[in-house]
Structures are given as structure tokens and as C-alpha cells.
N, C-alpha and C positions, 0 to 999 in steps of 0.2 A: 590552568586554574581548576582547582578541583572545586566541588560544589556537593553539597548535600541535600538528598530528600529522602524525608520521614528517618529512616534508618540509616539506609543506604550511603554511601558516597560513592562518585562517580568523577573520571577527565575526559579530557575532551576526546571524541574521537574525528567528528567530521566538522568542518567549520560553516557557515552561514555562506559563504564566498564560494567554495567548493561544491554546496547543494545545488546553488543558486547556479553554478554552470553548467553541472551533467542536468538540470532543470530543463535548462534552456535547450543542451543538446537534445535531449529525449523529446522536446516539443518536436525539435527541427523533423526529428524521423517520424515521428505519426501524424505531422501533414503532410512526407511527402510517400508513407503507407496508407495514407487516409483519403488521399488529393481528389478520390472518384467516388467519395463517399459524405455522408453525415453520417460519425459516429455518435455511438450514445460511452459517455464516459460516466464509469458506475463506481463512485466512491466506498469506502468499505471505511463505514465509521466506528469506533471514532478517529483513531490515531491518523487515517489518510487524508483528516480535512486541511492539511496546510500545505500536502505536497499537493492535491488537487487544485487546490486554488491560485496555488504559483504555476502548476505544469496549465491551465487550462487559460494563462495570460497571456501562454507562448502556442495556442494552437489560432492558429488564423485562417481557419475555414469554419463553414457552420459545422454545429455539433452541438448534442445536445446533455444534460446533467442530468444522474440522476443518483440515490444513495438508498445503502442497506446497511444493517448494523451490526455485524456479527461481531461474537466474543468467544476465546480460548485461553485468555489470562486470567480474570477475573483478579484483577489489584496482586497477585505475583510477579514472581520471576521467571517463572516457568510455565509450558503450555499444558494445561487441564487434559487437552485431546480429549473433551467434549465440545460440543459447541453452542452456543447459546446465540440461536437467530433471534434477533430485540424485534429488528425491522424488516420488513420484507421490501422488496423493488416493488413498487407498483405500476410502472409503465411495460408499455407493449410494449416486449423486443421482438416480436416473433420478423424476421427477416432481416434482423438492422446486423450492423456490426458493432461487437458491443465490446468497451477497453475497461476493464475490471482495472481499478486503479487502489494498490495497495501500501504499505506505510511499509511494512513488512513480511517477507517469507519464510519463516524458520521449520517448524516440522511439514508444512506445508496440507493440514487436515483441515484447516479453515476455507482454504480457497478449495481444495479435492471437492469438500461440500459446496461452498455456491457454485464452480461450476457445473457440479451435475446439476444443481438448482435449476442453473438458469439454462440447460442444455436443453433442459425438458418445456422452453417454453419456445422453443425454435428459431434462435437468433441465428443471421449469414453465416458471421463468425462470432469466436470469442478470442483474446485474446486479454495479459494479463502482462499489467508496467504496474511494479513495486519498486519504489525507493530502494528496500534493501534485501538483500538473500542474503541468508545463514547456506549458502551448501553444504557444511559438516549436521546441519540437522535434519534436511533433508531426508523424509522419510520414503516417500519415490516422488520420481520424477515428475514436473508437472508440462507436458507439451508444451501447452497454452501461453508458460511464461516467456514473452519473447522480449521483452524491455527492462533492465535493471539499472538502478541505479550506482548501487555502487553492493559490491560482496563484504560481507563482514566474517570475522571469526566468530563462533557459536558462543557468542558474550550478551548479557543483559545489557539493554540498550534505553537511553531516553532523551526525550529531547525532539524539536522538532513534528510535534502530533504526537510521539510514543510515551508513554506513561508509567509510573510507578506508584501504583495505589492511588490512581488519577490524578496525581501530581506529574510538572514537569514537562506537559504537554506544550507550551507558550515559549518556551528555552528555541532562540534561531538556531542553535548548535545541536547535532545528537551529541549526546558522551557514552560512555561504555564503564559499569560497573566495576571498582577496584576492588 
């Protein structure tokens, strides 16, 4: 079913059923990478407040929330490759282990910045679970990302948190720009 916003039209590309179980997988492995731990999961809004909130149903150890709000789209298509920090973290991570929880990774200059951010305030580890990678945009490598959801082709995407011109975010499905 194709669907339209503002301009755009867009088909399905992942389904609600399909999130909803690499979800659950991905919980299963950061409680049992987590099991000696409280982690701090750091949401990166806006587009990551829906896979946060399903992945953080399937962690069953303590841990704790927290959010930042960067931007690199500003209502395009495409990434600015500036970055616009809205929100800063305000909790102390200095020694925690901290899960940088993302919606999406495409050129990868949004998270390169929070994590020297947050490097410089001294957390155990950092480590970095995104719903989705772009690896053809991929501008280098990010260690850090060690959790993906699912790989996509270097396509404009919404649905599910991800947005176009802040529409589309509320959609249980991503779709992919036709």
C-alpha cells in the first residue's frame, strides 16, 4: 500500500511484525551483554522514541533512561552534515556503560559527534543499537555500533519515529521513498 506525505510518496519497506521481532531479539542480547551491569540507555530524539520504548520492554534487568536530541535532517531528505545539538544528556555517565540508542545510521556524523561527546565525560563503555544502517552512506566506520536492526539500501525512509518534514513518525511500519 503506498501512502503519501506532504510531497512525497512512499511503500512499505519493513512491516510492524518484522520490527517487532529483531526488537525483541536485540533485547534478548543486551541483557545477556548487560547481565553484570546497569546500563544507561540514551535515546537520541526524536525519530528513536518508538524503537526505545518497545526495545526497553524487552530488557529485564535494571537500567536506567536517559535522552539527547540531536539533528542532521532538518525536515529533508537528505543529511545537512551539520549538526544541531537541541538537547544535551544531563545525567552522569562518568563510569557507567552507556547504549546509545538510535532510529537510524546513514552517513554516520551525527552519532561520530555524540560519541566523542560523551567520551569526554568518562563512561566504562559506549556502545551504539540503531534500528537501521545505511552501509552504502557510511562515511567511516563507527566501532561503537555493535547492535543493528535491520540494513537498508541508501533510500529515504519513514515511518516508525523517522520523519519527513516531522510527519510520519506515528506509521507502525518504516516505508522507503518511491
Amino acid at each position: 500500500m503506498k501512502i503519501k506525505i506532504a510531497d512525497l510518496e512512499f511503500e512499505p519497506l519493513i512491516s510492524e511484525k518484522v520490527i517487532v521481532e529483531r526488537t525483541k531479539a536485540i533485547g534478548q542480547q543486551l541483557n545477556a551483554d548487560y547481565q553484570n551491569s546497569i546500563p544507561v540507555f540514551v535515546g537520541v530524539l526524536n525519530g528513536s522514541f518508538l524503537f526505545i520504548a518497545d526495545l526497553i520492554k524487552e530488557i529485564d534487568r535494571p537500567c536506567e533512561i536517559a535522552f539527547t536530541k540531536l539533528a542532521s535532517y532538518y525536515g529533508g531528505t537528505t543529511s545537512k552534515l551539520k549538526i544541531r545539538d537541541d538537547i544535551d544528556l544531563i545525567m552522569d555517565i562518568k563510569d557507567r556503560d552507556v547504549v546509545i540508542i538510535e532510529d537510524i545510521v546513514d552517513t554516520g556524523n551525527t552519532l561520530h559527534y555524540l560519541i566523542d561527546k560523551l567520551k569526554k565525560r568518562n563512561p566504562a563503555s559506549i556502545a551504539v543499537c540503531s534500528l537501521l544502517l545505511k552501509p552504502e552512506a557510511l562515511l567511516s566506520p563507527i566501532e561503537e555500533l555493535k547492535y543493528v536492526g535491520f540494513e537498508i539500501e541508501n533510500e529515504f525512509v519513514v515511518g516508525y519515529g523517522l520523519d519527513y518534514q516531522e510527519m510520519g513518525r506515528n506509521l507502525r511500519d518504516i516505508y522507503k521513498k518511491i
